[in-house]
N, C-alpha and C positions, 0 to 999 in steps of 0.2 A: 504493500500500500504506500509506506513510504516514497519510494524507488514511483510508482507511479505520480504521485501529487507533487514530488521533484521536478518531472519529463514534463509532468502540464505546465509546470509555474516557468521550465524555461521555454516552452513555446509558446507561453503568453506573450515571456517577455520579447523574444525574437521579434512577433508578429507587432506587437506594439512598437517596439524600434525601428522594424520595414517600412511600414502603410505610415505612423506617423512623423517620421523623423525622415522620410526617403529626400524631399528636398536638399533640408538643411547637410546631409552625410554628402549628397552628390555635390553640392558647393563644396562644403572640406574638402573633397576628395578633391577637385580642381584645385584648390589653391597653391596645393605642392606643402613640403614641408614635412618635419618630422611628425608633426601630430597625425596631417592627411596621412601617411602611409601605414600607423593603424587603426584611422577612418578607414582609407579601403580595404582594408584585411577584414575589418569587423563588416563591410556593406557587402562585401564577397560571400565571408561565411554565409551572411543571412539570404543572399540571395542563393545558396544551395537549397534550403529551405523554401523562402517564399521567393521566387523571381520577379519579385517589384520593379525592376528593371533587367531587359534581358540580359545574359552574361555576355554577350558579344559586345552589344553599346557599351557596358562595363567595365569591361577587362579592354577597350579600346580605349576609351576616356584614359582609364590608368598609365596605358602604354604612353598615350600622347601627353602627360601629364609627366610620369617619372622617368620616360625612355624606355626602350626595349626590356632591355636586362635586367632596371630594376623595376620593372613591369610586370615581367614574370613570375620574378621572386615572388612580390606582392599580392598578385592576384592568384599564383599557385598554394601560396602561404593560406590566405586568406578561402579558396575552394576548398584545401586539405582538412581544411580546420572545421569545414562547416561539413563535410565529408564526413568526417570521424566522428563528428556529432551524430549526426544523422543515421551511421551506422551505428553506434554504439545504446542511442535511445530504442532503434530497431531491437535490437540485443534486449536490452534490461529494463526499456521503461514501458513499451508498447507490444509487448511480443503478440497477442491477443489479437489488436488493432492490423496491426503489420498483417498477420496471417489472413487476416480479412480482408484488407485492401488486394493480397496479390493475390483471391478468388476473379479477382477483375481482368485478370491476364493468363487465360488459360495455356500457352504456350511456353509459361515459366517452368513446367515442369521438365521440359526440354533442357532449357538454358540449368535447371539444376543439379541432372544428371552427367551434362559438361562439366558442372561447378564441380561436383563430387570428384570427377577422373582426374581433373588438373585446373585445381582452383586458381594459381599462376595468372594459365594462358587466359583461362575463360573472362577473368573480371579484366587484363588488358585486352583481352580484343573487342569490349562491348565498351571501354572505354577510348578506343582508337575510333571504332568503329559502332557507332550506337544507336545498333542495334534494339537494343531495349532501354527504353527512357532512363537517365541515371536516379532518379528516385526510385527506381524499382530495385536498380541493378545492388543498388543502397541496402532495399529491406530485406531483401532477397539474400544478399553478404552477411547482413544481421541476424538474422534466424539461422544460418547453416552451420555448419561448425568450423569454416572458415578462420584461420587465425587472425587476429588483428593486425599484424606488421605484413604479412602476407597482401593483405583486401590494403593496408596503406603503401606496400612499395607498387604494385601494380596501378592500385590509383594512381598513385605520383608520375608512375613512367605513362600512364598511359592519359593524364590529361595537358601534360606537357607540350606535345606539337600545336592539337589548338588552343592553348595561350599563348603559345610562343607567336604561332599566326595571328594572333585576333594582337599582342603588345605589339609588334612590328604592323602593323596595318596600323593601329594607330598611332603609333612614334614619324608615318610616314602620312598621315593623313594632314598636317598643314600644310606640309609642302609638295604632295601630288595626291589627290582626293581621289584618284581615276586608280591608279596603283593601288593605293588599298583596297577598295572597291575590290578591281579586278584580283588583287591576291587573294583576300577571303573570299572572294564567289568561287577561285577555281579552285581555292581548298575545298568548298561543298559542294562542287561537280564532282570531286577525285572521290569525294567519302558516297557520294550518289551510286557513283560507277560502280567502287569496291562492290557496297550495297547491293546491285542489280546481280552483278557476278556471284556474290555469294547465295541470294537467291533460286536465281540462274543453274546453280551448280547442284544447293539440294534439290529442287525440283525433278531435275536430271536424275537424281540421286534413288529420288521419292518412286519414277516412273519406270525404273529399271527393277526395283523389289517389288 
């Protein structure tokens, strides 16, 4: 019970800092400085949770605000952190809740029997490739028996290219608008393609058994 009325009291608090404070964080975050940079760690985490504003306008803003590099840091820091929340309340605060949310996605039972064989590959290739929404992929880590450092290095390797994409698009967006644009578009052509192909291929797969 404890452990429950804990998880509510921090997703209150979460949800009250997103919806009402989303203006005033998004200023901080522009203005640069030491405090902004754990303003957007803290507007990152929360948007793993609630996406008050989408993570791409976000982690761009940051990019064009700190620079590339320490863009990534930041908004990596700041996704991990609300990550490991997120999995960790899946785990011990909402197990119950969790279990009933992922009745809504009958095709997890798929993606859990990958989790079981090589939990590694499975959580970095839905976070390369995503496949199944990251909230899922979240409650999904949190209920299995998944280790925790395991569901964290795989997170970490596998949300890295797009931030790195989404911080360079916007470290590059004052001074060529069309460039960024076209970088991040044909980063979500390439994950479209993979996407098709990998479809493409069980299908093939499905029609042969």
């Amino acid at each position: 019970m404890f452990k429950r009325i804990l998880s509510i009291s921090l997703i209150l608090i979460v949800i009250a800092i997103g919806f009402l404070l989303k203006n005033e964080l998004l200023t901080l975050t522009k203005e640069g400085g030491i405090l902004s940079i754990f303003i957007s760690m803290l507007f990152v985490a929360i948007c793993v949770f609630f996406p008050v504003i989408p993570f791409p306008v976000l982690a761009g803003v940051i990019g064009s605000v700190f620079g590339t590099t320490q863009g990534v840091i930041i908004s990596l820091s700041g996704a991990m952190a609300g990550t490991m929340g997120f999995f960790f309340l899946s785990r011990y605060g909402f197990r119950d809740y969790a279990q009933s949310k992922l009745m809504n996605y009958p095709k997890v039972q798929e993606y859990e029997e990958f989790l079981n064989r090589n939990s590694f590959v499975a959580i970095l290739t839905c976070r390369l490739i995503p496949i199944i929404p990251a909230p899922v992929v979240n409650i999904i880590c949190g209920l299995s028996k998944v280790k925790w450092l395991t569901f964290f290095t795989s997170s970490t390797i596998g949300k890295t290219p797009n931030i790195l994409i989404l911080s360079f698009a916007g470290a590059s967006f004052s001074s060529n608008k069309l460039f960024s644009f076209g970088l991040y578009g044909g980063y979500i052509l390439l994950i479209f393609i993979i996407y098709v192909l990998i479809l493409y291929r069980k299908r093939a797969k499905e029609s042969l058994d």
